[in-house]
Structures are given as C-alpha cells and as structure tokens.
N, C-alpha and C positions, 0 to 999 in steps of 0.2 A: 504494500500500500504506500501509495506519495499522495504526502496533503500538500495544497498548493493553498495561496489566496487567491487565484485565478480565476476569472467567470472562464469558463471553458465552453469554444464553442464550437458542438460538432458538425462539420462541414467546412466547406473551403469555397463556395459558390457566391456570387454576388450578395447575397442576405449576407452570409455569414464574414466576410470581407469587410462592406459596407458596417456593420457594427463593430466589430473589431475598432474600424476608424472611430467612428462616432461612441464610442466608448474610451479613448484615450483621453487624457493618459492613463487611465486603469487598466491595472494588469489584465490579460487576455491570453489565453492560452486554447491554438484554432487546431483543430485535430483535421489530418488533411488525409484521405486514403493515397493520394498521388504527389504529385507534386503539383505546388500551386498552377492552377490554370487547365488540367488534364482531368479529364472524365468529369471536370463541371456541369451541369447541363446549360448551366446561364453563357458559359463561350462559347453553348453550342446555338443558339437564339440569333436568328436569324432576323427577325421582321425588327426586330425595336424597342424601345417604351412608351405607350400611350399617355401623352398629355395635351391636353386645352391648350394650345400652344401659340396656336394662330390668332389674330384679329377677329375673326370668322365665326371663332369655337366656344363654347365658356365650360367650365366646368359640371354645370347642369347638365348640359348636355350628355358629354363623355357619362356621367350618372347614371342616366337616361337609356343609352344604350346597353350600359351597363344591365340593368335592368332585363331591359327584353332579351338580351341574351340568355342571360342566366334562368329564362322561363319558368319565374315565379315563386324561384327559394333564394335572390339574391336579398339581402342583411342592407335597406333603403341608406340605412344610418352609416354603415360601412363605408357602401360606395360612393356616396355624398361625401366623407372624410378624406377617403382614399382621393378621389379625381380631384379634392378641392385643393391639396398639397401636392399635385402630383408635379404643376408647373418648377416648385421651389428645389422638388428632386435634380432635377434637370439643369436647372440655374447651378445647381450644387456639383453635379458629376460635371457638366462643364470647366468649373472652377479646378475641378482637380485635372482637369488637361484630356475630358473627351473629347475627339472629334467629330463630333456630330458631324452631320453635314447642314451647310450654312450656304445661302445663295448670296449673289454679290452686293445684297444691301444686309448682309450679315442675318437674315433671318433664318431662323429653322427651318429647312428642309423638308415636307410632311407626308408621311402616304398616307393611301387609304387603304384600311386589309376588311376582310368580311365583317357584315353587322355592324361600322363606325357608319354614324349617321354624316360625318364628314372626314377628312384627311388631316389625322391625330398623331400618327406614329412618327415620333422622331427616329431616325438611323443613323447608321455610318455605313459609309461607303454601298448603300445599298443593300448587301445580306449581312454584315459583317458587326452589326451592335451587340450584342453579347460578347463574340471575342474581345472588341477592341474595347469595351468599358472592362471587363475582367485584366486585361494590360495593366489599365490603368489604376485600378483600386491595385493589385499586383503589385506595384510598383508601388503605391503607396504606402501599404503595406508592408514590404520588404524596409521601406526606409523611416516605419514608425518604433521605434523602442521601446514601446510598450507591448508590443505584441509578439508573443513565441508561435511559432508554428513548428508542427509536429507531423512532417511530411511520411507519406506510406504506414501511416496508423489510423485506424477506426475505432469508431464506437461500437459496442455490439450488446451492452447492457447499462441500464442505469441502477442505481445506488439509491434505496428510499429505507427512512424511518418513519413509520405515522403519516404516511401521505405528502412526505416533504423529498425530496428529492437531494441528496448529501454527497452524491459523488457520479462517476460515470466509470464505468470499464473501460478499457481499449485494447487492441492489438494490433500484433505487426498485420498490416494490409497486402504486403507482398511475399508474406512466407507465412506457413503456420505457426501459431505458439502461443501460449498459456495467458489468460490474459490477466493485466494490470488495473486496480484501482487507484482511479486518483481524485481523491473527496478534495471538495472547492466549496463555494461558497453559493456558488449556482451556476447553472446551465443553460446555454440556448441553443437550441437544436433549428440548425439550418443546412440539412444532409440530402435536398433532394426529394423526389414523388416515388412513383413504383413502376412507369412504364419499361422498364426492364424484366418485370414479372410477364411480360407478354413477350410471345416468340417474333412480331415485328412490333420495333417500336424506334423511334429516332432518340432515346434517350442514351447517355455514355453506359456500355457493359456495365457498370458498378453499382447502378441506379437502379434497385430493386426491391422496394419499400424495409428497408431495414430500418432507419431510421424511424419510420413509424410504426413499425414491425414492436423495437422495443422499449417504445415510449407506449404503445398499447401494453406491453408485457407486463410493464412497472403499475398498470394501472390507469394508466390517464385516456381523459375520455374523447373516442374517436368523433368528428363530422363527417357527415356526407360522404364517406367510403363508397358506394357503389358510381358514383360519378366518375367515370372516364372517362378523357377528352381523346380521343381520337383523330390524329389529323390526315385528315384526308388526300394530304398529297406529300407523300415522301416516295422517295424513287423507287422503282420497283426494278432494281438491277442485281439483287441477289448478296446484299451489302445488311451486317448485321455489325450494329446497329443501321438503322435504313437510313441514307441521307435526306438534306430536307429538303424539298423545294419551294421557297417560301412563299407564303401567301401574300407576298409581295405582287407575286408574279399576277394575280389572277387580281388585285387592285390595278396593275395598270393594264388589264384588259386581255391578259391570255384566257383561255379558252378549255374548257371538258372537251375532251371528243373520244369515242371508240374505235376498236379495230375498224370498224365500218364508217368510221367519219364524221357519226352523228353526236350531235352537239348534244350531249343527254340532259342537261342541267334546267335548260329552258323548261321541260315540261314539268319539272321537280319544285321548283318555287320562283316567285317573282323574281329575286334579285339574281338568280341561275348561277354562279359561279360564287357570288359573293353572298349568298345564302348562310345561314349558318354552322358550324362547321360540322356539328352533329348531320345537318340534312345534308351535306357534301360528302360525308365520309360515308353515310349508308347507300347516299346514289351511287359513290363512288363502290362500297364493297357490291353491291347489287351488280354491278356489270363483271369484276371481278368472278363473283360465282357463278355468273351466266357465259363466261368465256368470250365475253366482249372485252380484249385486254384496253383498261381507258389510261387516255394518255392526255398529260397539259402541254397546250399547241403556243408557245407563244414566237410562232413564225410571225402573224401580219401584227401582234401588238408592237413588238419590240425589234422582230429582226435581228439586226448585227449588236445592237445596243444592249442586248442579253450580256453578251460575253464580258462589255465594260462596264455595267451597271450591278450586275451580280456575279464576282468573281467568284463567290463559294458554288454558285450552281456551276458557271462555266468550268472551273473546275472539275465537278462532281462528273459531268457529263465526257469532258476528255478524256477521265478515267474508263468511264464506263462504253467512251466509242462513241458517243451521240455527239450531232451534230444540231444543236439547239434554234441554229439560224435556218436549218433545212427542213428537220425532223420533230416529231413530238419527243416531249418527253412521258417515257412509262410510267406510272404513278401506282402506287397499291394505298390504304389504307394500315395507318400505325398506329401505335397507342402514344402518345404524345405527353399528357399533363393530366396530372390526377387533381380533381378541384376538391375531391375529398382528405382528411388528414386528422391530425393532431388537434382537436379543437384549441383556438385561439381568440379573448377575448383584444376589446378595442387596442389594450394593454401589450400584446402579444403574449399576455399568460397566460398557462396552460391549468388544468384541473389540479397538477399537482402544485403545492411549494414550490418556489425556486427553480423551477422550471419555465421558460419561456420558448417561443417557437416562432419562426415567421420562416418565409416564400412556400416551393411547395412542398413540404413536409408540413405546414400548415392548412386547417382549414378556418379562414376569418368570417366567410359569409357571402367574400365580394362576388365570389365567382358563381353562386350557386349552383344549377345542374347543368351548366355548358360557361366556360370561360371565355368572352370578349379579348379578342385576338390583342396580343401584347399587351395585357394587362398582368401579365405574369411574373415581368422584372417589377412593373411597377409596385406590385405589390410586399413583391422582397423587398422593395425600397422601406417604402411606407413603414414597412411592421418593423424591419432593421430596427428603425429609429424610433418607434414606439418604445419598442423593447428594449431599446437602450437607456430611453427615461424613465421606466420603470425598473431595469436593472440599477439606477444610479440611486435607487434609495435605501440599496445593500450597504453594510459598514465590511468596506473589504478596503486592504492596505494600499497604500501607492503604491510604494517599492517591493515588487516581489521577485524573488532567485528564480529563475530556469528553471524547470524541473527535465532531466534525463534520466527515462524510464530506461529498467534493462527488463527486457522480456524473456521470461523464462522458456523453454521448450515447450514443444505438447502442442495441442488443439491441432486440427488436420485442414487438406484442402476439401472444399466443396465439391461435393458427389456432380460431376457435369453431367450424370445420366438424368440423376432426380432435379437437378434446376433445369432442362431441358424438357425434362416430364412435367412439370410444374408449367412453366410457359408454354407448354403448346394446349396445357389444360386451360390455363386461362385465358389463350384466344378461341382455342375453341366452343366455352361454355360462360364465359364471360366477359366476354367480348365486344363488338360492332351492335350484336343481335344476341339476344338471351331469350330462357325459355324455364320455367320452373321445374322441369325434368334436367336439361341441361347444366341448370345452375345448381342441382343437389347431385349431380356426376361429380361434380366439378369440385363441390365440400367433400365426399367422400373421395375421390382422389388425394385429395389437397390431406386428408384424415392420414392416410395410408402411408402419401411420401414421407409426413413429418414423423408419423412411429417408426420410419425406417432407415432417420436421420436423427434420431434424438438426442444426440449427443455432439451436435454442429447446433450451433445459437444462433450463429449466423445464419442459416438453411431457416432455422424457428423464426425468424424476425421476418423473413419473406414468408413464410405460411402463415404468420399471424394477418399480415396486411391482406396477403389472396383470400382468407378467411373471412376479415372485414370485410371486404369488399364483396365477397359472392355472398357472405350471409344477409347483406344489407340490399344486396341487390335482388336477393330472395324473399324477402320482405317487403319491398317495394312493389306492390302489384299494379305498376302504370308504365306508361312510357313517357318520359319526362328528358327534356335535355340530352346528356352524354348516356344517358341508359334507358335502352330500347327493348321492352317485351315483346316477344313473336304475338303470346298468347294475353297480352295486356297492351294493345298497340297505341290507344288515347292515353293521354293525361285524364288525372283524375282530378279534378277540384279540392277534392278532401284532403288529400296529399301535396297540397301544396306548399309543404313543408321542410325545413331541415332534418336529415337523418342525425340523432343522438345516441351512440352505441359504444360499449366497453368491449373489448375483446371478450370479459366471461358472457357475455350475452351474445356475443357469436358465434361461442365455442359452445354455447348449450344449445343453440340453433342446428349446429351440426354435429353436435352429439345425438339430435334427435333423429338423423339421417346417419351417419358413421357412428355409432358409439363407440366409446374407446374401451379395450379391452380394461 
C-alpha cells in the first residue's frame, strides 16, 4: 500500500488532463494505461466541440437541440449549464495554444454535423480537434509541476469504507502483475465509455467499460447504461478498431448511397443524411444486413478538397486503396459513445464519497438516449471543471512526494478468446437492434464468460458494464434514442425517463435468467 495526498485521477483523456490543469497547483497524481496521448478516445475525435460560437447562434439554442436529440431523457437544467459555458471553454483551450481554425477576420471557423439547428462545431484543421487539443493540454501538462503521471498503469479497483471511496488499485497496463493500493484523498474517474465491448467500434483497443465496470463494483450508482450511440459511418475496411469518417463529411453535403447507387437516407427522414445519428446508423445497419454494401459518396460535395480539408480521412483511405475524389467510401455501423455511465450530479459527484467522475465514463443527463454530435469533448470540459471546484473543498497538502509504485508479480493477460466472445455477444444481442430473447442470450453468455474468468478483474469490470447495459436494456421495453426494440419499436411516453440502476440490481436481473451456480 502507498498513501499519497494526491486527488488521483484515472485516465489520461481530455476530462482527465483538462482537470489535472485546473486543479493546480494541487497535487494530482493521472494514472495513464499508455502513454500520454495513445489509446485516448478524445485524440481520436474527429468533428470538434460544440459551442454558440457564432453571431448567429446563442446558447439556447445549442440547449434546444440538445434536447430533441437526446429524445426526451435529456436533464433541461444540465444542458442549459453545459451550452451556456461552453463558449468560455473554448476562449480557455485557445488561450492555452489551440489551433482552432480561424478565418481571416480571426473568427471561429464552424461546421455543421447532424441534429445542430445551425453550424456550432469549432475544429482544427478539419478532422483533427481531438488530436490536436490533447497536444496541447499534453504539453501543458508535461510542463505543470504539480502533476505526476503514471504512464502504462491502470485502475482496475476502487478502495471504499462506508460508502466513501479511500483509495484506488492499479496495475502495470502493459504486463501482468499483482496489483497496488494507493489511498489518496479522493478520486476522479475520467477512463473513457465501453464501445470496445463491441466487436466494431471506433473506440482505442483499451476502451472497454472498465472504468465503469469498477466504479459499479465499489457500489456507485449507474445512468442510463442501455444507451449506445452508435455511429453510423466508420469505414468499413476490415480495420479494428474501425476508422472514423466524420460527420463532418455528411455536414458539408456528402451523401448515403448503396451498392446500387440509391441515395437511401431520403426516404428515412426529413433531414436524410443529417438525421439523427441513431436513425443513420439503423438505415445504415439495414442495408448492411440486406447486402446492399452503403457507402459515403462525397465525390460532387467536396471533390479534390477531401484530401486537404480532412487529412485523417484522406489518410485513412490511402491506406485502405480508396480513392475518395473518384470512389465512395465503405461505411458499416460502430458502436461509438456510450451516453450511459457513472451517475454524475451538476457537481461531477458520484453516489459515492470522494468520488467524482466527468466525460464519458460519466453519465450527467446532457446526452440523454442519443448524444448531439460533439457535444462529447464539451462535456469533459464542463464536468472537468465542475469537478475540480468541488474537489477544491478537500483539505489535501500543496506539496506532495512522487509516489513510485513497484509492482509485484502475479495477475495474468486477458483471455482474447473470452473478450472476443464477449464483443461479438454484445453486437450481436445488444447492439444497433435488440430483442428480449436476444438481450437475455446475451446476460446468460455475459453469466458464463465471467464464471470462466473469475479471477481477471479486469475481464469483471467489462462484464459488469455488458451487464448494465443489457440488463437495462432488458428492462427498457421501448424504442427510445441509441436503443432500439425489434419487439418494442415506438417510444413509450411512460418511459420517458432516466434509467437509475446499481450493478446488484443487474446482476439479480440476470441471475433470474443465468443463475449463478
């Protein structure tokens, strides 16, 4: 055991950077499974951060949208907080040396991606706003002295007395071995969603709900688990995790079309490409399982100006042989952002003590059952610094020593047969399209791997969130946002509501389908 006075915070991804700063000079101590910048999902974030940016826009608005996306469990009070500081975020990541992109009277640069009632999203360079604001907290980070990082180490358990939360576990991330306690003063968990629990997903390998896997473990009470956002167009070239192609593309006017040509989107909903992204991705898996391979055409919107306007796509596509000026690009359906997580009040506190939590290993409310395209850094932002004004009213020392852990031997690598088993079970039954036979396969699989791995935590942290997630989703008897009944195809009225669930009430949901021996 090493005691620290360190808030310790696990993860390494924009939330968790971003407070790191806004926490100094108080000791911080950032648990990183790679090295800063690697298997983030925030440098992999391609479209932006939405803000009211414009002359044009106001923050009501951006609310507003918010709203009808989120199809009727978004938290009014949330999204109203969140869009109304979202502008000062951006003022702020500037200041630290983003490059946005600015036109030659210095103004924000905006696009527009699905569901914005106008063109909100600040970028860089086109695809590249995640990478290049994670550069930049990066760097600031490396050159703030307040803060240790603990590269190729993870969280894999938390540390409670009485409902308060006193320490966290870790391990080496890149080898097996025994792991380490180190009791702090408190914790704020910003480790990422779980779209790695699915066999396509554009999320970094590493990303596989563990982080809420064992903040459910300790006790703390899950949101909205069965909401999966699903993005509709990540490439379909045989690449795991799937690249992205972003919805950038389909803001300035590229196009659905099928093996056959036909534009499908049009008869799907008004806005047709820019629909929301739930009604995109099931048009989209729909032509998939009917072997109409659909492809994003953006030959007549953008032409040549693909290749300098998006060099992450153009990239993506050199690799894969496509020619983006000539040809379509392939697209399949991925599991993208989980709007569900860790409940999180306005605070970014969590159910338990000393516990806080913000982006997506958080669920705040904003997103409710489908998330408003790039509103997803924004909201790391947001809770970041929520969370770091309610962490600052901890009695924790300025000056604290390094801590270097030595890791004993032990603990093993992850079974890749059963985390293979696991992801294919939860696209297959929990997935695009659910079914209440499919989704109690899916608990009783989920039952089986985990007795057959019960002595990996790590393995436990991802069957606890696949757990949440299909038990809630088996409970949910509507089609609502990110989760769609075969045999419940409308929204219900009655349900228009937040899911509120602990892991024991998921696990007694599917003990009543798998009971445990």
């Amino acid at each position: 055991m090493i005691e620290t006075g360190r808030i310790v915070i696990a993860g390494a991804g924009l939330g968790a950077l971003y407070a790191a700063l806004e926490l100094a000079p108080r000791p911080v101590l950032v648990i990183s499974p790679e090295a800063l910048g690697k298997g983030a999902s925030s440098a992999w974030a391609q479209g932006g951060v939405a803000a009211a940016m414009a002359n044009h826009d106001t923050p009501e608005a951006h609310a507003a949208d918010t709203l009808q996306a989120g199809a009727g469990t978004v938290d009014a009070e949330v999204a109203a907080m969140v869009t109304r500081v979202a502008r000062a975020h951006i003022v702020d990541l500037t200041g630290l040396g983003t490059p946005f992109d600015r036109d030659a009277d210095g103004n924000y640069v905006m696009s527009r991606e699905a569901a914005h009632s106008a063109a909100r999203v600040v970028r860089v360079k086109g695809d590249q706003a995640g990478g290049k604001i994670m550069q930049t907290l990066i760097s600031a980070v490396r050159a703030a002295p307040s803060v240790q990082v603990l590269e190729n180490t993870q969280a894999v358990r938390l540390e409670t007395e009485g409902g308060t939360v006193t320490g966290i576990w870790i391990t080496r991330a890149d080898t097996p071995s025994a792991p380490v306690l180190i009791k702090c003063p408190g914790v704020l968990l910003a480790g990422g969603g779980s779209g790695g629990l699915y066999a396509h997903t554009t999320n970094p390998p590493r990303i596989r709900g563990q982080v809420i896997g064992f903040a459910a473990r300790a006790g703390a009470r899950i949101a909205d688990p069965e909401f999966v956002q699903f993005h509709p167009t990540a490439f379909d070239i045989g690449e795991d995790p799937a690249p992205l192609a972003t919805e950038a593309l389909r803001g300035e006017g590229a196009v659905l079309i099928n093996a056959n040509g036909e534009r499908f989107m049009l008869a799907e909903h008004p806005d047709a490409e820019l629909a929301p992204r739930d009604i995109v991705a099931r048009a989209i898996f729909a032509e998939t399982q009917g072997g109409r391979r659909p492809m994003l055409d953006t030959t007549e919107a953008l032409g040549a100006e693909v290749l300098t306007r998006y060099p992450t796509v153009a990239e993506t596509c050199a690799r894969a042989g496509i020619d983006p000026v000539q040809n379509p690009i392939p697209v399949a359906v991925a599991a993208h952002y989980h709007m569900g997580g860790v409940e999180a009040d306005m605070q970014g506190r969590s159910s338990l003590k000393d516990l806080w939590v913000c982006g997506e290993a958080s669920s705040t409310g904003l997103h409710g059952a489908n998330r408003l395209a790039s509103n997803g850094l924004l909201e790391a932002l947001v809770y970041a610094r929520n969370a770091v004004q309610d962490i600052a009213s901890l009695d924790t020392p300025v000056n604290v020593d390094e801590i270097h852990p030595s890791f004993p031997p032990g603990g093993q690598d992850l079974d890749a047969a059963a985390v293979k088993h696991l992801r294919e079970t939860m696209t297959a039954h929990a997935g695009v399209r659910r079914t209440a036979q499919g989704l109690k396969q899916a608990l009783a699989a989920i039952a089986r791997l985990e007795a057959g791995q019960a002595a990996d935590e790590n393995f436990a942290n991802m069957c606890a969130t696949a757990t949440l997630i299909t038990a809630a989703a088996l409970q949910r008897e509507e089609s609502r946002g990110g989760h769609f009944r075969d045999d419940f195809p409308t929204a219900d009225p009655a349900q228009a509501h937040r899911t509120r669930i602990t892991l024991d009430e998921a696990m007694a949901i599917r003990d009543r389908i798998a009971p445990r021996p």
